[in-house]
N, C-alpha and C positions, 0 to 999 in steps of 0.2 A: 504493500500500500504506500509506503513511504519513498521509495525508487519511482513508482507510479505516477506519484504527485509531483514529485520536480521532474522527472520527465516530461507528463503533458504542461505542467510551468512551462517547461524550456521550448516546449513546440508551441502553445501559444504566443510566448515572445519573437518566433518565428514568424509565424503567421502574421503576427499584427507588422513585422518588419517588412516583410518582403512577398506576402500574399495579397496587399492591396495596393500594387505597384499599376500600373496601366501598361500594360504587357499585351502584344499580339496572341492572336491563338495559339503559334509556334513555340512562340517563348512560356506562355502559358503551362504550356505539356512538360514543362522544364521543372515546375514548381509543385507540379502535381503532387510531390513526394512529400511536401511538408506537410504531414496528417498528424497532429497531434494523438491521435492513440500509438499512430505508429513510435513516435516518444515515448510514450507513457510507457509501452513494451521495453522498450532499450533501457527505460528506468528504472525499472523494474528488474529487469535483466540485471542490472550493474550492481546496482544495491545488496543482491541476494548472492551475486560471486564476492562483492566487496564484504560482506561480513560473513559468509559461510568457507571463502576461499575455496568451493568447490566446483571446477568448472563446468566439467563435465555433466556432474547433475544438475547444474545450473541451465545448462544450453538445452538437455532434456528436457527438464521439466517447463520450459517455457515451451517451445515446437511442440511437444504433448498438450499443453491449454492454448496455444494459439490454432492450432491444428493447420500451420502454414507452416508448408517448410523452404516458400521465397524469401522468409526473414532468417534464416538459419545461417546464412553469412554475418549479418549484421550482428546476430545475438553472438556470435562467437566472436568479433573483432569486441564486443562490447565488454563482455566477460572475462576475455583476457588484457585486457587493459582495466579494468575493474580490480581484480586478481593481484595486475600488478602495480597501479597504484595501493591498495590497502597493504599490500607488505609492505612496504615505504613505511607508512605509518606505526602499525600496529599489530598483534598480533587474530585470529579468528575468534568468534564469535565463541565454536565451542570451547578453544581454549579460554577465556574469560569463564564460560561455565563452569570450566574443571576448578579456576581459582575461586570461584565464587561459592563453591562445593568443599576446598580444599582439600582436591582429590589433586595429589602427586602429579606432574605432568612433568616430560622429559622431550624436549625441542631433538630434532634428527642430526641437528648438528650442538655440538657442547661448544657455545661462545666463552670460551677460558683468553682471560688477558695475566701477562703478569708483568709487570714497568712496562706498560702502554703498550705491549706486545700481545697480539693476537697468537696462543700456543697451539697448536695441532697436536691434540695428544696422542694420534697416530703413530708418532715419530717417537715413542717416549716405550723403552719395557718395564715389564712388571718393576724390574730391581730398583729403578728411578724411583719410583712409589713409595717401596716397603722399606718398611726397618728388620733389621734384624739384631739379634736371630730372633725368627717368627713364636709369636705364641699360640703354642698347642693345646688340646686339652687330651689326655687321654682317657680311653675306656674308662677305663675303672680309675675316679679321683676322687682324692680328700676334701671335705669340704671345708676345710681350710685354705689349702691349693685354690680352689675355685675364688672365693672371696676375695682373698690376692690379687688375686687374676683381674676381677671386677673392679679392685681399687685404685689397680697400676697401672689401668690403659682403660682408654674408652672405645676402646676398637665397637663394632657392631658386630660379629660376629669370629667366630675361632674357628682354625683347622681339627679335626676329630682322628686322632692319627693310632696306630696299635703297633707295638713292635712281638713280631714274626715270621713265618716262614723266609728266615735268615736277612729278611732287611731290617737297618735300625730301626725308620719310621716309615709305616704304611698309611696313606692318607685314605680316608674311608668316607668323610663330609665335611659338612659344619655347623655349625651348632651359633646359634645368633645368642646375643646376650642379652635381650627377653626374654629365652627358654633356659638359660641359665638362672635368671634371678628366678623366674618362677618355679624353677629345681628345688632352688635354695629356699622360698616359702614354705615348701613340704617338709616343714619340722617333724612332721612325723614320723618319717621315714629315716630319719638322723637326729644323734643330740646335740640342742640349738646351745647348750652350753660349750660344745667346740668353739663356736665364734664366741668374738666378745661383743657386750653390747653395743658398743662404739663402730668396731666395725659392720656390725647388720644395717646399724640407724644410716651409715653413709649409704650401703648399696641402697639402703632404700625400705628395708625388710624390718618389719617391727619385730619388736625383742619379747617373746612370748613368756614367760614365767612357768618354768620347767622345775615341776617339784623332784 
């Protein structure tokens, strides 16, 4: 509705410009094209690639409700220049939903700067990243070991590693440190006098009263 209305706008300011010219018939046939709906289409058209950034079902779904497929050139130079002004500006409409949800959203290209340099982190291996040496968790651990672990680093997640069949360490997954602390709530299954109060109250884990 809103691409719609500045469209037929912009074709009546057409019209009142140059449709009440004193024009021969010949010349007349020249202007014939200034039809204000036919605007209102191409604004429509624009407005719907401009916030949905979708071109393709942009150019469908108009030639589907206009049921002319003589405007199918026009709707696509319209759309793709619609498309490509709005990324100039701004990011899509659905994207603004995801933020407006605060539902996570991850762009196809990662704009990383660091001293006014654009990085490609393409170009960069795992070992650039990490520290070492890596922190593990193994199978079977103390839950002293674990709370350590939570206190020392804020990492999000840990390697799950097991030594046998003749290697030192076998990596088997990982384990996120959500699923750790909530390990570590299960006082029941462990006694919560192993930690001390101080360190539960940091990870986070209230201090139960264990008789």
């Amino acid at each position: 509705m809103i691409g719609a209305l500045y469209g037929r706008l912009f074709g009546r300011v057409m019209v009142e410009s140059f449709g009440k010219m004193n024009l021969s018939k010949a010349e007349a046939v020249q202007w014939e094209w200034m039809d204000p709906g036919v605007f209102a289409l191409l604004g429509s058209a624009s407005f719907l690639a401009g916030t949905s950034r979708l071109p393709i079902t942009s150019v469908v779904m108009l030639i589907e409700m206009t049921n002319d497929i003589n405007m199918s050139l026009l709707i696509m130079i319209v759309v793709m220049l619609a498309k490509f002004v709005g990324g100039l500006f701004t990011h899509p409409l659905y994207h603004s939903m995801c933020e407006f949800k605060c539902i996570p959203y991850l762009d196809s290209q990662i704009n990383l700067r660091y001293k006014s340099k654009k990085v490609n982190l393409e170009l960069f291996k795992a070992a650039d990243v990490m520290a070492a040496p890596v922190k593990t968790v193994n199978v079977t651990e103390s839950v002293r070991v674990l709370a350590n672990l939570l206190l020392d680093t804020n990492h999000g997640g840990f390697p799950v590693v097991i030594s046998e069949f003749g290697f030192k360490k076998t990596f088997l997954g990982i384990i996120t440190r959500l699923e750790l602390i909530i390990i570590l709530t299960k006082t029941i299954s462990f006694n919560a006098k192993e930690l001390g109060k101080e360190d539960m109250e940091k990870i986070g884990i209230s201090y139960p009263e264990v008789s």
